[in-house]
C-alpha positions in Angstrom: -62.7 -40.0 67.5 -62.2 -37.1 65.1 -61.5 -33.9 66.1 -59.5 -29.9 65.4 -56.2 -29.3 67.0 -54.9 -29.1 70.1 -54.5 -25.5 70.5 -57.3 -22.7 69.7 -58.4 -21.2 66.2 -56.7 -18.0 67.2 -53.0 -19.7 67.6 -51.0 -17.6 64.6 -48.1 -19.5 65.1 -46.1 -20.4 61.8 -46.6 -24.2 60.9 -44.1 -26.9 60.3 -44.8 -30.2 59.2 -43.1 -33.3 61.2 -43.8 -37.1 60.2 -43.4 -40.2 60.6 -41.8 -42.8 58.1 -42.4 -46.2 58.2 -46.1 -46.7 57.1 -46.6 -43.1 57.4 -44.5 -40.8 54.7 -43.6 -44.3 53.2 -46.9 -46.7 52.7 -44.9 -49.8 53.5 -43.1 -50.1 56.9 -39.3 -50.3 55.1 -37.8 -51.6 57.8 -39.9 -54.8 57.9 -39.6 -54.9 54.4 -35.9 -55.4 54.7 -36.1 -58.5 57.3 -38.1 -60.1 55.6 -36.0 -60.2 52.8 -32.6 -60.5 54.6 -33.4 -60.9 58.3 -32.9 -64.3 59.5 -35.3 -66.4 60.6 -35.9 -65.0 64.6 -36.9 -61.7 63.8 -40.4 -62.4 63.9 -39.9 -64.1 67.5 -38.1 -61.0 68.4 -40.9 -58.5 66.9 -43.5 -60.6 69.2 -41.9 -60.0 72.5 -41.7 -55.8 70.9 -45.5 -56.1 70.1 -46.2 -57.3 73.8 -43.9 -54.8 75.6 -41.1 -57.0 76.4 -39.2 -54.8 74.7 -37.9 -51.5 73.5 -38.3 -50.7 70.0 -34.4 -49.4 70.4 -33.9 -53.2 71.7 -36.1 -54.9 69.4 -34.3 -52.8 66.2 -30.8 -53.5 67.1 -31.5 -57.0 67.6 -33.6 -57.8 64.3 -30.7 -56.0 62.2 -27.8 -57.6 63.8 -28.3 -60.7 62.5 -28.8 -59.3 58.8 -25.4 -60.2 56.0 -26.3 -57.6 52.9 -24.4 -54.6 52.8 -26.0 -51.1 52.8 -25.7 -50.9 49.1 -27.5 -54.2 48.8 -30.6 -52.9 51.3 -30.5 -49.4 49.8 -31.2 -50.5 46.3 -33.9 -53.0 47.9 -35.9 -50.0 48.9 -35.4 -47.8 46.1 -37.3 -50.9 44.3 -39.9 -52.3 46.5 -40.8 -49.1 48.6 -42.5 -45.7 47.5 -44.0 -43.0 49.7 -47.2 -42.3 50.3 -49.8 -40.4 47.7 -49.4 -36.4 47.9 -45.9 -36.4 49.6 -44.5 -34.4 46.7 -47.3 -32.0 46.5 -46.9 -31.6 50.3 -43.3 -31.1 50.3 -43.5 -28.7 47.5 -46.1 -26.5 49.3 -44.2 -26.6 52.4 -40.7 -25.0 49.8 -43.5 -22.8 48.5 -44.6 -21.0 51.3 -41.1 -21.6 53.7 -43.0 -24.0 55.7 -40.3 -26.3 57.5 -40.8 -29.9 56.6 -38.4 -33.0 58.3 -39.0 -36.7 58.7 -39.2 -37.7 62.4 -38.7 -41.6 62.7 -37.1 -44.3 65.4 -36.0 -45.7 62.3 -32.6 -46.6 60.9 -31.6 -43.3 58.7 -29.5 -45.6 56.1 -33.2 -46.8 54.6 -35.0 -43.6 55.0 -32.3 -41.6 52.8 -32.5 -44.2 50.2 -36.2 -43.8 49.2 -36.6 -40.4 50.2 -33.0 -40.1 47.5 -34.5 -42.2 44.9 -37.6 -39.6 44.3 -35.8 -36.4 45.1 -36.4 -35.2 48.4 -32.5 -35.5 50.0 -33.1 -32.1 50.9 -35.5 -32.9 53.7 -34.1 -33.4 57.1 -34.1 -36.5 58.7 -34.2 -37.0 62.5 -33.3 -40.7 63.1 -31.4 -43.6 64.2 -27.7 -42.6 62.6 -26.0 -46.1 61.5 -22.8 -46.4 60.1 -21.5 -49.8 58.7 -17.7 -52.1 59.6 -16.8 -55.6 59.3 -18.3 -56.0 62.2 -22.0 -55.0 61.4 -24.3 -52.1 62.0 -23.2 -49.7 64.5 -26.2 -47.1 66.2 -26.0 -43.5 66.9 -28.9 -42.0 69.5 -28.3 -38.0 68.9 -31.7 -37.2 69.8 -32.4 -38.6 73.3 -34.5 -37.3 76.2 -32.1 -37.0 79.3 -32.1 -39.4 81.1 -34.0 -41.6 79.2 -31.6 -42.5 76.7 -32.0 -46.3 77.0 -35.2 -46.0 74.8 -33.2 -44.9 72.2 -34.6 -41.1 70.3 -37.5 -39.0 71.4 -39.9 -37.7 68.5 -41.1 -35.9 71.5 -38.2 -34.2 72.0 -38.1 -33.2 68.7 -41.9 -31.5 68.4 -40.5 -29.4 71.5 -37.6 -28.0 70.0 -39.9 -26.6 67.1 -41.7 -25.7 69.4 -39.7 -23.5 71.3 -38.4 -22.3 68.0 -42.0 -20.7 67.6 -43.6 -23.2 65.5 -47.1 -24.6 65.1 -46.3 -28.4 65.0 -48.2 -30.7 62.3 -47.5 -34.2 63.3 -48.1 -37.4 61.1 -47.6 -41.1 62.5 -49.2 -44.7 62.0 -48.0 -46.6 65.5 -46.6 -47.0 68.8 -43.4 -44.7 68.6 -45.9 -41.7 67.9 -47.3 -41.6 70.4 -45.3 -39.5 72.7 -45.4 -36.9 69.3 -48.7 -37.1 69.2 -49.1 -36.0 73.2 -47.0 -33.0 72.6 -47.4 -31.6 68.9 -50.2 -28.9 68.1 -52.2 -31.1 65.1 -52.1 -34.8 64.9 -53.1 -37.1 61.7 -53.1 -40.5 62.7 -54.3 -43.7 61.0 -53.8 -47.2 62.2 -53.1 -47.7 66.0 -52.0 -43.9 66.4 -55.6 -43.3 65.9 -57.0 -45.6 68.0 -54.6 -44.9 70.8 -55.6 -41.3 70.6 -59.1 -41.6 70.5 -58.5 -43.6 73.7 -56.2 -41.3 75.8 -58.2 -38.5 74.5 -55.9 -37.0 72.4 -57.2 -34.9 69.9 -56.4 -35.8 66.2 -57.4 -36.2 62.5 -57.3 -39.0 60.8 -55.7 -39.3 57.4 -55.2 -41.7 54.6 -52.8 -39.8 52.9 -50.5 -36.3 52.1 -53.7 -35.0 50.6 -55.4 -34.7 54.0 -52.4 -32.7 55.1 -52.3 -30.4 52.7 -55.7 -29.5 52.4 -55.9 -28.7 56.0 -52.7 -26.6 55.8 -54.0 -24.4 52.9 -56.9 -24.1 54.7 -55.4 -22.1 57.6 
């Protein structure tokens, strides 16, 4: 399924541009990039029981990275080698400066990995809405500042987040890959999907466009 946004040709609303991160502003998922290399030997178990909705993604995150030893440093520097961001983010990010267009990342992610690649190629200036970590002896600690009331036990809402640019008067461009977008994708005014977004929308009849890359994006947004 392949189809316009949500909202009507005539909607002048100003745009802002909202994505995802894992597999989605970056090409790789970075988080699974990172237990693979220092995870322990469960995680996969534990990502199972997430793929079949035994769990939480807030539950199946906070269990994988428990059990990791390296330091932040140590998985910061991992990224900024093995990870890079998908083709056309620059030119899509300096569009967005170009014309005032807001741009922020929007990811159930841990923030600590998604600062270090979005760092490394220059983009620190783009806000991030995600899972705020901060590190002790005694491991990773997790910070929810963006949860729907009275549903915090899921952990944040990129739902939530689409509404409050929403009410701020925005046109909401929304890009994700997986599961966690989908409650974006229900509320934002354009979606891009690819992988499982996609074929979730087209079956809940959610209106989208698919994308393979920044390119798509910005094409479309020059175009209104």
């Amino acid at each position: 399924m392949k189809t316009i946004e949500n909202n009507s040709e005539t909607d002048n609303r100003y745009p802002c541009v909202l994505s995802d991160f894992d597999d989605t502003a970056a090409e790789q998922n970075v988080a699974e990039l990172l237990l693979q290399r220092f995870g322990d030997a469960t995680w996969t178990n534990v990502r199972d029981k997430f793929r079949k909705g035994e769990l939480n993604l807030k539950e199946y995150q906070e269990i994988v990275f428990r059990n990791i030893k390296a330091d932040v440093e140590t998985m910061q520097s991992y990224v900024k080698e093995k990870a890079n961001l998908r083709p056309h983010f620059g030119e899509l990010v300096a569009h967005c400066e170009n014309n005032n267009i807001p741009m922020a990342i929007v990811s159930q992610g841990l923030d600590f990995y998604i600062e270090a690649l979005l760092n490394a190629e220059g983009y620190e200036s783009i806000p991030v809405y995600a899972v705020n970590t901060s590190f002790n002896s005694s491991g990773i600690t997790y910070h929810y500042n963006h949860t729907s009331p009275g549903k915090e036990f899921q952990g944040n809402s990129k739902g939530l987040i689409v509404n409050e640019y929403q009410q701020k008067g925005y046109k909401v461009y929304y890009m994700g890959d997986g599961r966690s977008d989908f409650e974006a994708a229900r509320e934002a005014d354009v979606v891009f999907a690819h992988s499982v977004l996609a074929d979730e929308c087209g079956k809940q009849g959610i209106n989208y466009i698919r994308f393979n890359d920044f390119g798509d994006v910005l094409k479309r947004l020059t175009e209104q």
